[in-house]
C-alpha positions in Angstrom: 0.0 0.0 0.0 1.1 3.5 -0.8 2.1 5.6 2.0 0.1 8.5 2.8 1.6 11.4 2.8 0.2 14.6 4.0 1.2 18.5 4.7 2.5 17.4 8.2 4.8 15.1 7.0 5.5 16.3 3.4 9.0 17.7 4.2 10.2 14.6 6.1 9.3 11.9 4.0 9.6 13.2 0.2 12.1 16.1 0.4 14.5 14.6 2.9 14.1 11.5 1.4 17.3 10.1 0.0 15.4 7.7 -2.6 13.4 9.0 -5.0 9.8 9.4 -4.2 7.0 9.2 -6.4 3.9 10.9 -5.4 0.5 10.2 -6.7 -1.8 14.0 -5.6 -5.4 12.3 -6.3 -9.1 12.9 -4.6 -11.5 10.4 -4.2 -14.2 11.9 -6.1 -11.3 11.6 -9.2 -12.2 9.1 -11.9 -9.1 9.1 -13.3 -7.3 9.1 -9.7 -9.3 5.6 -9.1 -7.7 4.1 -12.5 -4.1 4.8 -11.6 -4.5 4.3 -8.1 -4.2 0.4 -7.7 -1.1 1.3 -9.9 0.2 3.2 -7.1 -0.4 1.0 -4.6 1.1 -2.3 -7.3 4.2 0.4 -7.8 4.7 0.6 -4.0 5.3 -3.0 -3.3 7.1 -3.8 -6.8 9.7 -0.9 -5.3 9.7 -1.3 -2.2 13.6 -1.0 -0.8 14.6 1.3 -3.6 11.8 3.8 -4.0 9.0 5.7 -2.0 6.2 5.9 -3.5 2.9 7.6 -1.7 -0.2 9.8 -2.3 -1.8 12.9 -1.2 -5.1 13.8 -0.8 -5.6 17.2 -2.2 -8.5 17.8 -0.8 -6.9 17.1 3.0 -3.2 18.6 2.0 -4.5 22.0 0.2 -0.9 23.2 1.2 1.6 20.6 -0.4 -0.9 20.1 -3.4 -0.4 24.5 -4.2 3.5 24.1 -3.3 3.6 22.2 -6.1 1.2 24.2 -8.2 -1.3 20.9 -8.2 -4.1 22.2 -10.8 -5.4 19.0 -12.5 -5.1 15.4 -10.9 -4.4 12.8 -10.7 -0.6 14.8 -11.2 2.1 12.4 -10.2 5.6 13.8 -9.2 8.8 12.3 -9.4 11.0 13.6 -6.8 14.6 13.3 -6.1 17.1 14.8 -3.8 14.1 17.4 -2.6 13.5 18.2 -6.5 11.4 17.8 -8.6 12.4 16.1 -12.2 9.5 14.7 -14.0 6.0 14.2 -13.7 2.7 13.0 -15.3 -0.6 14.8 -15.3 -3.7 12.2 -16.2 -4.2 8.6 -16.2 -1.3 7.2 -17.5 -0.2 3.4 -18.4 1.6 1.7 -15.3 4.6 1.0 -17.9 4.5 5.0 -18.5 5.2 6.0 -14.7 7.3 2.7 -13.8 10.0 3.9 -17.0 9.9 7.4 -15.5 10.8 6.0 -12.0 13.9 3.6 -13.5 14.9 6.5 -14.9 15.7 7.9 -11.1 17.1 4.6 -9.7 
């Protein structure tokens, strides 16, 4: 299962982080947040050890989701060392945001 990441613990687990963290902003009223969500969740496990990978509520974490400029989700971020270096806006194909992540390992 995905972690769940919030405003309260944003800086602590993503941006001192020193794997990369992929985070999945979604809401549950999101369509398209409920299609790439078990991905999330598949993603977790399949990289567990050598990634984090988590998602924030945007409708619970209005702070983190505007720190990041969060205007259409589900947005997923790829963060490493504290920054950011890719991301995906939509529903995307699991093979789409597991090549992004390779990319950072």
């Amino acid at each position: 299962m995905a972690l769940e990441i919030t405003d309260d613990n944003f800086d602590e687990l993503v941006l001192k982080s020193e794997k990369p963290v992929v985070v999945d902003f979604w809401a549950e009223w999101c369509g398209p947040c409920r299609m790439i969500g078990p991905l999330i969740n598949e993603m977790s496990k399949e990289f567990e050890g050598k990634a984090l990978v988590g998602k924030v509520n945007v409708d619970q974490n209005a702070n983190v989701s505007a720190q990041f400029g969060v205007r259409s989700i589900p947005t997923v971020l790829f963060i490493k060392n504290g920054e950011v270096v890719d991301k995906s806006v939509g529903a995307v194909p699991k093979a789409t945001l597991e090549a992004k992540l390779n990319a950072l390992l």
